[in-house]
N, CA, C and O atoms as a GROMACS GRO file, in nm:
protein
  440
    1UNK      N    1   0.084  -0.117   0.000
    1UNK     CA    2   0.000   0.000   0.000
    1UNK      C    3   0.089   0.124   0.000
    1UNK      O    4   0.187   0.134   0.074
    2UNK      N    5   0.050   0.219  -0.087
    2UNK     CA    6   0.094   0.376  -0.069
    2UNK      C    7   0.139   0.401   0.028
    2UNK      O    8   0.045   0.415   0.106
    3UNK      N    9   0.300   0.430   0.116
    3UNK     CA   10   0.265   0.514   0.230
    3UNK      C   11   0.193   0.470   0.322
    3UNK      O   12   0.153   0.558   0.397
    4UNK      N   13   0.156   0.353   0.349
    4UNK     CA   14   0.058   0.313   0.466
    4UNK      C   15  -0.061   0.372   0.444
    4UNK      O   16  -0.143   0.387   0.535
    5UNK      N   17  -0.077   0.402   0.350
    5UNK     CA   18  -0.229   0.464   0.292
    5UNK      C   19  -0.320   0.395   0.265
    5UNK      O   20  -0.302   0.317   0.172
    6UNK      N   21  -0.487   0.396   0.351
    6UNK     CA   22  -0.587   0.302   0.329
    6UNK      C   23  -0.649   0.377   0.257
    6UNK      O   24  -0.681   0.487   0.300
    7UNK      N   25  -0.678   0.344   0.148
    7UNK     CA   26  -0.748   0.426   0.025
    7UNK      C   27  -0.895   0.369   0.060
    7UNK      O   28  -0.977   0.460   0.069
    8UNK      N   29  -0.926   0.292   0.074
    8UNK     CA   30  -1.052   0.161   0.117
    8UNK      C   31  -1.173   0.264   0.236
    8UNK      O   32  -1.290   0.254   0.273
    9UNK      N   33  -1.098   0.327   0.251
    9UNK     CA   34  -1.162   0.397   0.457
    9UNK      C   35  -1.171   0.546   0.350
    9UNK      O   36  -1.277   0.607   0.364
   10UNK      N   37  -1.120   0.577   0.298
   10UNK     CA   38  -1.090   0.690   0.230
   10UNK      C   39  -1.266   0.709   0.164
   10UNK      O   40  -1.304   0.613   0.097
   11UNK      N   41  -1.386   0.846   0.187
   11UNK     CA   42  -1.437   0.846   0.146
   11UNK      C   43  -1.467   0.843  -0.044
   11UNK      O   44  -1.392   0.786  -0.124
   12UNK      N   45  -1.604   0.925  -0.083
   12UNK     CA   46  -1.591   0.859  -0.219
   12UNK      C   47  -1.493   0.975  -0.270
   12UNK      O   48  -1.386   0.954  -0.328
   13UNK      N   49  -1.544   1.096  -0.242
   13UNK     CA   50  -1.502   1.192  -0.279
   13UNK      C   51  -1.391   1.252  -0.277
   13UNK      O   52  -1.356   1.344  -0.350
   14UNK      N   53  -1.336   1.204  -0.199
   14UNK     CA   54  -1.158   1.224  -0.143
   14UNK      C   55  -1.114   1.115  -0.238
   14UNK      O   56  -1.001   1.139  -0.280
   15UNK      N   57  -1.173   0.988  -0.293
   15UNK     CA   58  -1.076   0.909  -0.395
   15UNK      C   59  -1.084   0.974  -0.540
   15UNK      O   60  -0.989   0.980  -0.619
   16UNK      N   61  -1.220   1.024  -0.564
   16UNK     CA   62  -1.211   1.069  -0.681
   16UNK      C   63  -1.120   1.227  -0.700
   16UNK      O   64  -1.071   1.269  -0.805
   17UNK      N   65  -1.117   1.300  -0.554
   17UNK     CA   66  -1.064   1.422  -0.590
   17UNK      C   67  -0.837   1.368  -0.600
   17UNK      O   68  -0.742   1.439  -0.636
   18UNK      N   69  -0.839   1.235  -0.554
   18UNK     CA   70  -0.699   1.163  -0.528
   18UNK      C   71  -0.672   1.157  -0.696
   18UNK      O   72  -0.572   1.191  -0.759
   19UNK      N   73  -0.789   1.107  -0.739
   19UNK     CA   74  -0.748   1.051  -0.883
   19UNK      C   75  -0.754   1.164  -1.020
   19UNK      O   76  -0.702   1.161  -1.131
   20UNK      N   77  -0.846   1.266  -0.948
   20UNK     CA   78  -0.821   1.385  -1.037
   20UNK      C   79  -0.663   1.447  -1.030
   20UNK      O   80  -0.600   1.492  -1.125
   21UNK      N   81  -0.625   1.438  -0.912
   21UNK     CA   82  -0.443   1.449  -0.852
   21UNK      C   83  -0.345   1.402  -0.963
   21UNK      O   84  -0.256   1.463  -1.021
   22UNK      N   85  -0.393   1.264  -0.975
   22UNK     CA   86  -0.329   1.184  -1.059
   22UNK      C   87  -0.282   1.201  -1.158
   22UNK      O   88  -0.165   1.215  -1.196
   23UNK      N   89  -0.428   1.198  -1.231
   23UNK     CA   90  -0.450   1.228  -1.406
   23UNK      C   91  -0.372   1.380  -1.418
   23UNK      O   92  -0.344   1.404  -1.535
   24UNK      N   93  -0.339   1.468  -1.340
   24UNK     CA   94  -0.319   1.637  -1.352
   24UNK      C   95  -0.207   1.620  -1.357
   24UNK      O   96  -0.136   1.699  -1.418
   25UNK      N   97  -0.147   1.494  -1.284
   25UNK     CA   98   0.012   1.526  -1.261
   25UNK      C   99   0.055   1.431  -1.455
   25UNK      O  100   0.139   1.482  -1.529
   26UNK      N  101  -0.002   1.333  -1.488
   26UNK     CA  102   0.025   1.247  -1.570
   26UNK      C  103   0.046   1.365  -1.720
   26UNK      O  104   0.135   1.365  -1.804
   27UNK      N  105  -0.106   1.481  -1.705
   27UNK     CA  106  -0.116   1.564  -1.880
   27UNK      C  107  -0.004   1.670  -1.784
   27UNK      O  108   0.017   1.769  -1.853
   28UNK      N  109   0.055   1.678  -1.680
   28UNK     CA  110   0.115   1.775  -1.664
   28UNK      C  111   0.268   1.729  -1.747
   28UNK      O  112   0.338   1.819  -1.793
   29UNK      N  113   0.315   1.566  -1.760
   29UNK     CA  114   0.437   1.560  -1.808
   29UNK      C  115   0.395   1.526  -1.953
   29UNK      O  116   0.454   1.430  -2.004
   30UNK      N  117   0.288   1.598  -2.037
   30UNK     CA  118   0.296   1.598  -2.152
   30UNK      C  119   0.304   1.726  -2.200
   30UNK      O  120   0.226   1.821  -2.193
   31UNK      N  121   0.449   1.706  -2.269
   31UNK     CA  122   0.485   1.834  -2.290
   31UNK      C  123   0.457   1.851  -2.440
   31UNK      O  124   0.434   1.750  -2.507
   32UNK      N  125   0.458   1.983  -2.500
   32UNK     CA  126   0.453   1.988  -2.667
   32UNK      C  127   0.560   1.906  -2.732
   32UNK      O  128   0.542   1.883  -2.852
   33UNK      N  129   0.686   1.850  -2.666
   33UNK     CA  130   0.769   1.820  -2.746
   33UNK      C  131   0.748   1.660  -2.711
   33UNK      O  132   0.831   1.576  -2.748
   34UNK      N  133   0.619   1.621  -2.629
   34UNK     CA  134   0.669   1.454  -2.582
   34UNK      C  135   0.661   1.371  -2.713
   34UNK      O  136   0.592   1.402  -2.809
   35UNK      N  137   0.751   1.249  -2.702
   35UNK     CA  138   0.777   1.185  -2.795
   35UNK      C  139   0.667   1.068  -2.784
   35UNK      O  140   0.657   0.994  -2.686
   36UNK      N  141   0.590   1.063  -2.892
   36UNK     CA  142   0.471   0.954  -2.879
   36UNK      C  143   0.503   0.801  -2.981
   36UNK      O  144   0.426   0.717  -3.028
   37UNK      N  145   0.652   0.814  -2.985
   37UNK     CA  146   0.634   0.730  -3.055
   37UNK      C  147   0.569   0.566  -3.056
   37UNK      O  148   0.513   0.503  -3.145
   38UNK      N  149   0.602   0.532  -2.922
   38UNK     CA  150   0.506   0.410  -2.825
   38UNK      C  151   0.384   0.409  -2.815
   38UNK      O  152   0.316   0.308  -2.834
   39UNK      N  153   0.332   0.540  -2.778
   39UNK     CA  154   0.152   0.530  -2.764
   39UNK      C  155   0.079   0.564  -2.896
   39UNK      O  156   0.125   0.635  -2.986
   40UNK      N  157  -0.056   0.497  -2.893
   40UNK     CA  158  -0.151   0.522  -2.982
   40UNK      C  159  -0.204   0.676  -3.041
   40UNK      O  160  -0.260   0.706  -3.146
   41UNK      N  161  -0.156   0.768  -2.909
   41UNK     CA  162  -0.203   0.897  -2.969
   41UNK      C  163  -0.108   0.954  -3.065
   41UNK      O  164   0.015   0.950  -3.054
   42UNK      N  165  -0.206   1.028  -3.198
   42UNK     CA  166  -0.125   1.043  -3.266
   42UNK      C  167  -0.039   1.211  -3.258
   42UNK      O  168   0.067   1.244  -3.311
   43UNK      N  169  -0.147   1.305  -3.159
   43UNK     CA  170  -0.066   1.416  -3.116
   43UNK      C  171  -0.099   1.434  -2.984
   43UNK      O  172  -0.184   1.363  -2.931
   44UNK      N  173  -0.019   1.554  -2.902
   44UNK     CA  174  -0.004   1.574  -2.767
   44UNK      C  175  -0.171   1.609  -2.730
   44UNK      O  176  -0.246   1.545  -2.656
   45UNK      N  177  -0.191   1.701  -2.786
   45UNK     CA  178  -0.304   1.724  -2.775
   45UNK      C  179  -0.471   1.670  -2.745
   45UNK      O  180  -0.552   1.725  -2.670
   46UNK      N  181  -0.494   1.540  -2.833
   46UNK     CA  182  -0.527   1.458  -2.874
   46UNK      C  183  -0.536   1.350  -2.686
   46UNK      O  184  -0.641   1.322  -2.629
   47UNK      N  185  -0.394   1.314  -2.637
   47UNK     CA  186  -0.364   1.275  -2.561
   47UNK      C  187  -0.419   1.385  -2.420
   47UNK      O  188  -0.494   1.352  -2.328
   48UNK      N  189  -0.364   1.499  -2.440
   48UNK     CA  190  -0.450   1.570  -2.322
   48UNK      C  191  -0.587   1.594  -2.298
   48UNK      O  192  -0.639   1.586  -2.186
   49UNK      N  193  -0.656   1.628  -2.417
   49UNK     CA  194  -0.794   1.607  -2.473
   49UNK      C  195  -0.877   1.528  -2.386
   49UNK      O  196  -0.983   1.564  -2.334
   50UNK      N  197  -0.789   1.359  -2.369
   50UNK     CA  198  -0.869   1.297  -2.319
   50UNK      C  199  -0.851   1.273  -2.179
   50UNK      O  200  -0.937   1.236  -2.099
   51UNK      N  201  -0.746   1.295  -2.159
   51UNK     CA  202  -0.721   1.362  -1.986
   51UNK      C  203  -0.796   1.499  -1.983
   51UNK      O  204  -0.846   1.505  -1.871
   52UNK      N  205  -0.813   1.558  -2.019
   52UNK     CA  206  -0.972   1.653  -2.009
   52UNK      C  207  -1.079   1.593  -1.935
   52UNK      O  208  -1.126   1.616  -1.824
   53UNK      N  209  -1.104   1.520  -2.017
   53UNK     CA  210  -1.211   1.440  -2.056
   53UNK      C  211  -1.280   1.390  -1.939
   53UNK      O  212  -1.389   1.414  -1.887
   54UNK      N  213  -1.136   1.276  -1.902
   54UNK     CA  214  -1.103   1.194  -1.746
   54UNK      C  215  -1.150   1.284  -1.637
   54UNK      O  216  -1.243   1.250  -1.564
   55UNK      N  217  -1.087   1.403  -1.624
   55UNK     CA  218  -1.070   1.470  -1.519
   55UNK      C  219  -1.223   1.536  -1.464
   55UNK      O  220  -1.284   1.532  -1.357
   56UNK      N  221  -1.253   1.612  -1.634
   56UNK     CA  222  -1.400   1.640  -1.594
   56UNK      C  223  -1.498   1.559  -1.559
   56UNK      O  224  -1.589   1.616  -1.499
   57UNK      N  225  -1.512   1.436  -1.577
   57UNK     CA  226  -1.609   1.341  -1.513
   57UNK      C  227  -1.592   1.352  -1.399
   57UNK      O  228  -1.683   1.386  -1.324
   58UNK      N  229  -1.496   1.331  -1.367
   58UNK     CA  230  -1.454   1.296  -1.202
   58UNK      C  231  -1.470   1.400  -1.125
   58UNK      O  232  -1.538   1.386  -1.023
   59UNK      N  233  -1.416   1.520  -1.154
   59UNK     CA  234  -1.447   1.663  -1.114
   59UNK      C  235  -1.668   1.663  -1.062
   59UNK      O  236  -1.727   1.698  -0.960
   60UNK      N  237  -1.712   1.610  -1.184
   60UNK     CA  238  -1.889   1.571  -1.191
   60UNK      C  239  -1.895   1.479  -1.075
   60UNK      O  240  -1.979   1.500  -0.987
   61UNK      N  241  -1.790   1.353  -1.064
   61UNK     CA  242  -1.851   1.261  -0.965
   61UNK      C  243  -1.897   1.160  -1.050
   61UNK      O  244  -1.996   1.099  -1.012
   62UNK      N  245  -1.823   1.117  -1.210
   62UNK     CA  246  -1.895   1.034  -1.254
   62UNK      C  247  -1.797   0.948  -1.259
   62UNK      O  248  -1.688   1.005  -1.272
   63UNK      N  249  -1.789   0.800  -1.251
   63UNK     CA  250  -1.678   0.693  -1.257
   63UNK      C  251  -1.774   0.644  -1.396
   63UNK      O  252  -1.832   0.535  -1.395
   64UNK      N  253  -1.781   0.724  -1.494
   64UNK     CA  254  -1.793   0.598  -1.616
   64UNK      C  255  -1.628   0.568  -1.671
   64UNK      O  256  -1.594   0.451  -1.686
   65UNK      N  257  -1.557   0.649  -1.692
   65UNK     CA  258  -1.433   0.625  -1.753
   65UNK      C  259  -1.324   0.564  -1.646
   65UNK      O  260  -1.204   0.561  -1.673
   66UNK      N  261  -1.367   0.527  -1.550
   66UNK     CA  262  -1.265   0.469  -1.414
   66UNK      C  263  -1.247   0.317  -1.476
   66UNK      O  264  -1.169   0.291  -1.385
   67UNK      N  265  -1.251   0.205  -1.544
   67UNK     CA  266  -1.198   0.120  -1.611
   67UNK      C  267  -1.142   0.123  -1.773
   67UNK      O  268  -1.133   0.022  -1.842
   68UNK      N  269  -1.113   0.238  -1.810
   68UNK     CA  270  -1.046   0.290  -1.908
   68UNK      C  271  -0.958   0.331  -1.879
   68UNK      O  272  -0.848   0.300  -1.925
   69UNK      N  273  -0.987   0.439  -1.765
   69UNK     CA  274  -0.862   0.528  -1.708
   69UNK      C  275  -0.701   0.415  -1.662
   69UNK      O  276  -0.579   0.415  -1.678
   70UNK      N  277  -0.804   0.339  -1.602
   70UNK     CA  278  -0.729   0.178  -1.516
   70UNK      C  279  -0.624   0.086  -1.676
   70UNK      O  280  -0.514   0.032  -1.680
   71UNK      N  281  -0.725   0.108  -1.777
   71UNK     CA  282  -0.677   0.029  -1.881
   71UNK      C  283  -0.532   0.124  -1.919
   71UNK      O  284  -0.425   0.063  -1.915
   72UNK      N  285  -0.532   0.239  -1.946
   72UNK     CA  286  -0.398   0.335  -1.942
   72UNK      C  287  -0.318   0.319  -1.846
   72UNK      O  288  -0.209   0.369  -1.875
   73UNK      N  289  -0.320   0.262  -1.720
   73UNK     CA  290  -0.185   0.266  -1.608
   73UNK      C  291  -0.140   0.089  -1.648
   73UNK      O  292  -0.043   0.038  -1.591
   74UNK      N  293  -0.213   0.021  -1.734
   74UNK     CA  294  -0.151  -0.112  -1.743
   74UNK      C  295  -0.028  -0.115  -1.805
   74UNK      O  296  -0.020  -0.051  -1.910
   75UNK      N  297   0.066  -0.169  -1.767
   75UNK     CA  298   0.196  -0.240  -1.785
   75UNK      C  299   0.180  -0.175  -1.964
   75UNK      O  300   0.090  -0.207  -2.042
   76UNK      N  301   0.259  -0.108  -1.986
   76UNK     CA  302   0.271  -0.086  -2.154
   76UNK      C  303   0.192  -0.069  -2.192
   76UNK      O  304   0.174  -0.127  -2.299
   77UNK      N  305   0.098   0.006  -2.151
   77UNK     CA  306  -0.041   0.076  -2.212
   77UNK      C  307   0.047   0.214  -2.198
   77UNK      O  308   0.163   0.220  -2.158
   78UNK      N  309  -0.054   0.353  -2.252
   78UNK     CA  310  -0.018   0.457  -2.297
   78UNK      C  311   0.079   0.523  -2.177
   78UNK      O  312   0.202   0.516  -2.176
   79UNK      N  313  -0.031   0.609  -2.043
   79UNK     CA  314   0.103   0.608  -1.959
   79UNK      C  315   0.209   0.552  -1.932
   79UNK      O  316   0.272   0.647  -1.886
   80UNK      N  317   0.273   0.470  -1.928
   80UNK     CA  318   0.370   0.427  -1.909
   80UNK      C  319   0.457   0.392  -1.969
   80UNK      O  320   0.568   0.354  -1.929
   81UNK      N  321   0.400   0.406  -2.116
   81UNK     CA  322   0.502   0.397  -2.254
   81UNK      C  323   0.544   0.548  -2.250
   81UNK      O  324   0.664   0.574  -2.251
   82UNK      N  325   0.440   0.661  -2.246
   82UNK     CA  326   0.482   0.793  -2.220
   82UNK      C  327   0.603   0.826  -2.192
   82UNK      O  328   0.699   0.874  -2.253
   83UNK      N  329   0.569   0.776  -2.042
   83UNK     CA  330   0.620   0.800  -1.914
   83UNK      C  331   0.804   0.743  -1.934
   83UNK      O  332   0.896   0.796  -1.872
   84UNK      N  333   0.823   0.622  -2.038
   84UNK     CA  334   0.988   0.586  -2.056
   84UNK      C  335   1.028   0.661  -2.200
   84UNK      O  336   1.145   0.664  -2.238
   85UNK      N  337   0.924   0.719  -2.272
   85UNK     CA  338   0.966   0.776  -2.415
   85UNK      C  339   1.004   0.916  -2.345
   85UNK      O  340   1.073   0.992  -2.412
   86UNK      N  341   0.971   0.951  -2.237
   86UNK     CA  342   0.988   1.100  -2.198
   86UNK      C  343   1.062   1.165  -2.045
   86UNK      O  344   1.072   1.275  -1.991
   87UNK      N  345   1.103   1.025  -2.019
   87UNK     CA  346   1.175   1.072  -1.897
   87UNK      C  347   1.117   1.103  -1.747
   87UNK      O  348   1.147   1.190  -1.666
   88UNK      N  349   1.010   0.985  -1.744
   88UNK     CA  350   0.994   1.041  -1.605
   88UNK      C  351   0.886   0.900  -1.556
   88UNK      O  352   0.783   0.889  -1.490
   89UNK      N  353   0.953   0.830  -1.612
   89UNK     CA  354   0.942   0.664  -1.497
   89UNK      C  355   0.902   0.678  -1.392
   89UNK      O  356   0.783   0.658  -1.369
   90UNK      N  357   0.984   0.716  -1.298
   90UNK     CA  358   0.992   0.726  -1.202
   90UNK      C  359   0.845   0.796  -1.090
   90UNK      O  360   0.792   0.747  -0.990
   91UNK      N  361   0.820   0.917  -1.159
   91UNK     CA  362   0.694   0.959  -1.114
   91UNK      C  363   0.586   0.896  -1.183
   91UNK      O  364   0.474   0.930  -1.146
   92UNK      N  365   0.594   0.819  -1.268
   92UNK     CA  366   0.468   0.752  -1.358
   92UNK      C  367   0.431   0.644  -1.206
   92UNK      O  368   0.332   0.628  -1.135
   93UNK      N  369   0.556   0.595  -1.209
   93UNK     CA  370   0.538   0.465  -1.104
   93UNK      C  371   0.496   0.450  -0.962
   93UNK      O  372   0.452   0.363  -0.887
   94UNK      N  373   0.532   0.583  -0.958
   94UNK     CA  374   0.403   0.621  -0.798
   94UNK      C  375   0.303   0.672  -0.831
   94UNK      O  376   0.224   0.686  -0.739
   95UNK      N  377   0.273   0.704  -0.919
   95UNK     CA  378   0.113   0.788  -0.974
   95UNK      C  379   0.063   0.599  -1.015
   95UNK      O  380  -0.056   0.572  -1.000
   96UNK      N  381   0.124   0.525  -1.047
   96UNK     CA  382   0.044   0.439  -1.089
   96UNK      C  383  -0.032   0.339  -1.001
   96UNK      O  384  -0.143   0.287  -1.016
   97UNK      N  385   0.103   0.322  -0.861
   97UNK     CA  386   0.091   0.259  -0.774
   97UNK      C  387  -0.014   0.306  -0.719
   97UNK      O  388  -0.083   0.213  -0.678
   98UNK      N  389  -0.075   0.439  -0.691
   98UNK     CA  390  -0.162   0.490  -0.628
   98UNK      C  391  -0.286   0.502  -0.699
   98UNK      O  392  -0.390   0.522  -0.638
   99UNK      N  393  -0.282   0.493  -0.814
   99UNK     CA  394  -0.400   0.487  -0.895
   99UNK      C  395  -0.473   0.356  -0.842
   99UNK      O  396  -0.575   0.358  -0.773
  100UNK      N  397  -0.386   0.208  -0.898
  100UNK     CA  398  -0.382   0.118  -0.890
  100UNK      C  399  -0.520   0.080  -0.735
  100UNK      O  400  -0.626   0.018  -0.737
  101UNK      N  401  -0.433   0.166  -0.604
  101UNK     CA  402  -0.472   0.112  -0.465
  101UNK      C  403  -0.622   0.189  -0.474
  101UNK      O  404  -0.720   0.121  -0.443
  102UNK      N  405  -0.644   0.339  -0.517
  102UNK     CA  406  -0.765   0.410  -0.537
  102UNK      C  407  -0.890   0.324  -0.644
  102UNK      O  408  -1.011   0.318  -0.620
  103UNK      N  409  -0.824   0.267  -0.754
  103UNK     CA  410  -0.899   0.216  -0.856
  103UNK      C  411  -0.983   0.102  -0.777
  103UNK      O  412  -1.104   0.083  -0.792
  104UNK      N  413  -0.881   0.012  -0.672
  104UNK     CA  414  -0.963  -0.064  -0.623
  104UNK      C  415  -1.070  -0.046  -0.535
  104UNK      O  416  -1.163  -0.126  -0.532
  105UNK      N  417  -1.066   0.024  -0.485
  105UNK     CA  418  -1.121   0.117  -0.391
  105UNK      C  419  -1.276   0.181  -0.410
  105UNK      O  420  -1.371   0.153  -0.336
  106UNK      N  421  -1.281   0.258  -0.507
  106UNK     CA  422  -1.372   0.321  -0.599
  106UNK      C  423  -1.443   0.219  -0.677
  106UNK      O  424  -1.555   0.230  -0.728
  107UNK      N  425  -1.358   0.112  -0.679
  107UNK     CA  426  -1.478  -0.009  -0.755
  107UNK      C  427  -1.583  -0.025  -0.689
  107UNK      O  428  -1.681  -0.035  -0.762
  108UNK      N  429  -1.610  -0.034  -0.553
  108UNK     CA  430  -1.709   0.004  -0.485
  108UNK      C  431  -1.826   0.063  -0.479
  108UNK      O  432  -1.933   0.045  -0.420
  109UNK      N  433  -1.767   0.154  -0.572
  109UNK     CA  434  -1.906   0.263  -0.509
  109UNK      C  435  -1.957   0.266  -0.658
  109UNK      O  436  -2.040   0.357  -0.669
  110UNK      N  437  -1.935   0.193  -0.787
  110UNK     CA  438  -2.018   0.168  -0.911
  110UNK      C  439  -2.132   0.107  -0.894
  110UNK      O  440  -2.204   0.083  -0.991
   0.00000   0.00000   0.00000
């Protein structure tokens, strides 16, 4: 677990405002110059667009895109191909870990 962090005890709204955290820090390391050559998106934009997208649901309180969002932190799915084409592993891998413990968490309350 995170930090000794019980995400589980953690109300709804404090996970979804955790995971809006997330997604902000993830379009924050997409820069105009990131290199996409690994992920499916074909521009930066395109890619933030839908971290828009993410964020505003959640911002609403809506978990329709919370097993999509989940499908992007998988092992060589888009974040994390990003995240080694652009230099910053390292913070991908605690944003993911924590996604990961929240995602389970929030399954809950669908």
């Amino acid at each position: 677990m995170t930090k000794d962090l019980d995400f589980t005890k953690k109300p709804y709204e404090q996970l979804t405002k955790e995971v809006i955290t997330i997604l902000t820090s993830v379009r924050e390391n997409i820069k105009d110059e990131s290199d996409l050559t690994w992920v499916y998106y074909k521009t930066v934009d395109e890619m933030r667009n839908e971290l828009d997208k993410y964020i505003t649901a959640f911002e609403g309180g809506n978990l329709e895109y919370l097993d999509e969002v989940n499908i992007h932190f998988a092992p060589t799915a888009a974040y994390q191909e990003h995240s080694m084409s652009n230099n910053w592993t390292s913070e991908y891998h605690n944003l993911a870990a924590k996604f990961d413990e929240i995602y389970e968490a929030l399954k809950n309350y669908r």
